[in-house]
C-alpha positions in Angstrom: 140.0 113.6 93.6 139.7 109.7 93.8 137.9 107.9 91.6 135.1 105.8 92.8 133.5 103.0 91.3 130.3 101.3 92.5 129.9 97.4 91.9 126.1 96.6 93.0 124.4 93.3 92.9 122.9 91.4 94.8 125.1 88.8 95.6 122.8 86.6 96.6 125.1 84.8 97.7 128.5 86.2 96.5 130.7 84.0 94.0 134.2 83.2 92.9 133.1 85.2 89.5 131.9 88.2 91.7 135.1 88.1 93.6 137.3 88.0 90.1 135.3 91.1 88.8 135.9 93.2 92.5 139.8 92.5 92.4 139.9 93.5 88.5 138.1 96.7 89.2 140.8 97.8 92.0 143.0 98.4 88.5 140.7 101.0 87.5 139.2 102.8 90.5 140.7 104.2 93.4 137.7 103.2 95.8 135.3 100.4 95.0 132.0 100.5 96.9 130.3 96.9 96.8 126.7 98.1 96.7 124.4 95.1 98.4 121.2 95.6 96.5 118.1 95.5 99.5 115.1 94.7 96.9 112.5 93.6 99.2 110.6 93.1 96.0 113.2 89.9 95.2 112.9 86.5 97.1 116.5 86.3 98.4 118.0 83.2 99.9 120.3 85.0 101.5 119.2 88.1 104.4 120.9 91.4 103.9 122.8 91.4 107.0 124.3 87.5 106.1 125.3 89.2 102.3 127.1 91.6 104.1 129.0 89.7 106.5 129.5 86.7 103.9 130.9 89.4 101.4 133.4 90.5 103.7 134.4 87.3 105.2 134.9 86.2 101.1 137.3 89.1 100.8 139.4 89.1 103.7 142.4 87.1 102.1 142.5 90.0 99.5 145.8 92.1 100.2 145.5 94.9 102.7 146.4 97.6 100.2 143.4 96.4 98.6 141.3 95.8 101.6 142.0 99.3 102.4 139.8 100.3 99.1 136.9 98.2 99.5 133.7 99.3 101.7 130.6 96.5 101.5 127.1 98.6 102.0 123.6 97.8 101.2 121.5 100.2 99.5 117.2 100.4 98.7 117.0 103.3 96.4 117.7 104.0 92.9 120.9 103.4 91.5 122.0 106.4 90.1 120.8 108.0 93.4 123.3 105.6 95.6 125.7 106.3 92.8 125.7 109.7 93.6 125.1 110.1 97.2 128.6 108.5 97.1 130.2 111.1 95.0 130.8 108.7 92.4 130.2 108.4 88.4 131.5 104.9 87.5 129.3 101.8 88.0 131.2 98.7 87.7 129.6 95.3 85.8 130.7 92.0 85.5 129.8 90.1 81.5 129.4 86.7 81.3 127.9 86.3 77.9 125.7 88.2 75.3 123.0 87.2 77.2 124.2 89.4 79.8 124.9 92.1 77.9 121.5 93.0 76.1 119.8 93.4 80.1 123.2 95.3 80.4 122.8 97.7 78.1 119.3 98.4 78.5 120.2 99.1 82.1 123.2 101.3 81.1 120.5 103.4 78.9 118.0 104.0 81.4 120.5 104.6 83.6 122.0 107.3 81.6 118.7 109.0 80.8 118.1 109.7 84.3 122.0 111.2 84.8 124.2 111.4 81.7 127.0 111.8 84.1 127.0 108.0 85.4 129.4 106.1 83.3 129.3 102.2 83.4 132.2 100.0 82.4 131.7 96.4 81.6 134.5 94.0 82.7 134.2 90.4 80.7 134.1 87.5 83.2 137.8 85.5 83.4 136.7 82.5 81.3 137.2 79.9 84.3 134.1 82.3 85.5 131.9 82.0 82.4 129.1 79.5 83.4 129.2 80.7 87.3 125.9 82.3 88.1 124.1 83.1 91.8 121.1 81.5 90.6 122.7 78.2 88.8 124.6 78.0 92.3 121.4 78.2 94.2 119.7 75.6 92.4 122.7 73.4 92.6 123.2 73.6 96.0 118.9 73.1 96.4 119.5 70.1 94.6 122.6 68.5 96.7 125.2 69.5 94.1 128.9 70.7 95.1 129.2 74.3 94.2 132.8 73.9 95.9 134.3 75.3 92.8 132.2 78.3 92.4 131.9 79.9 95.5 134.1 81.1 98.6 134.4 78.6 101.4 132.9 81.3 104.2 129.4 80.7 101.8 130.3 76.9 101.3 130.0 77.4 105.1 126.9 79.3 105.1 124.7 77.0 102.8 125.4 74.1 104.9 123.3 75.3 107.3 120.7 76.3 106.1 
């Protein structure tokens, strides 16, 4: 039996430091779902349909033996629910800092009180990643900034336009 591994987020928009934290976690799954988080509840800059399509344009220059593990879906419900409905039992996160890790592990807790059988590992940022943040690259980009650095040319692309 494979083992799958479910990174959500939601990528809003997707980042070099995303992108280091999906090719580290093809070492330790067989199948990694990137799970597109649909909280209509969040005001994303980004649609659901342009996350998608800017995820997988971000990954295509990963190696096909890796490719061939990757799906990109969107979910809307719980995640322990989507967790399951995919016959997985391994969520995938990405650490920055401390800061990230107390929401983290209060996530991880409540998470486990609704199905002790959901694991969650925690892979620690590559340092060049530290300080990279969807919202930071938001603002800087609001603000005429060049987020060149931090994020994948297909959503350098994208936030031109808009």
């Amino acid at each position: 039996m494979s083992k799958i591994g479910i990174y959500p987020g939601s990528f809003d928009p997707i980042t070099y430091g995303h992108l280091d934290i999906i090719q580290r976690s093809l070492s330790v799954v067989d199948e990694l779902v990137i799970a597109v988080s649909n909280n209509k509840s969040k005001n994303h800059l980004i649609s659901i349909d342009d996350r998608l399509n800017l995820i997988n344009q971000s990954i295509s220059s990963l190696p096909e033996k890796d490719l061939s593990k990757i799906k990109v879906e969107k979910f809307d419900n719980l995640l322990v629910h989507y967790v399951k409905s995919k016959n997985a039992s391994l969520i995938i996160r990405g650490l920055r800092a401390v800061s990230d890790f107390e929401y983290e592990f209060l996530m991880t807790g409540m998470n486990r009180s609704i199905d002790k059988d959901i694991e969650t590992i925690f892979l620690m940022s590559s340092e060049k990643y530290h300080f990279i943040s969807s919202r930071f690259i938001k603002e800087i980009h609001k603000l005429g900034g060049d987020i060149s650095k931090s994020v994948p040319k297909p959503v350098l692309d994208f936030l031109a336009k808009i």
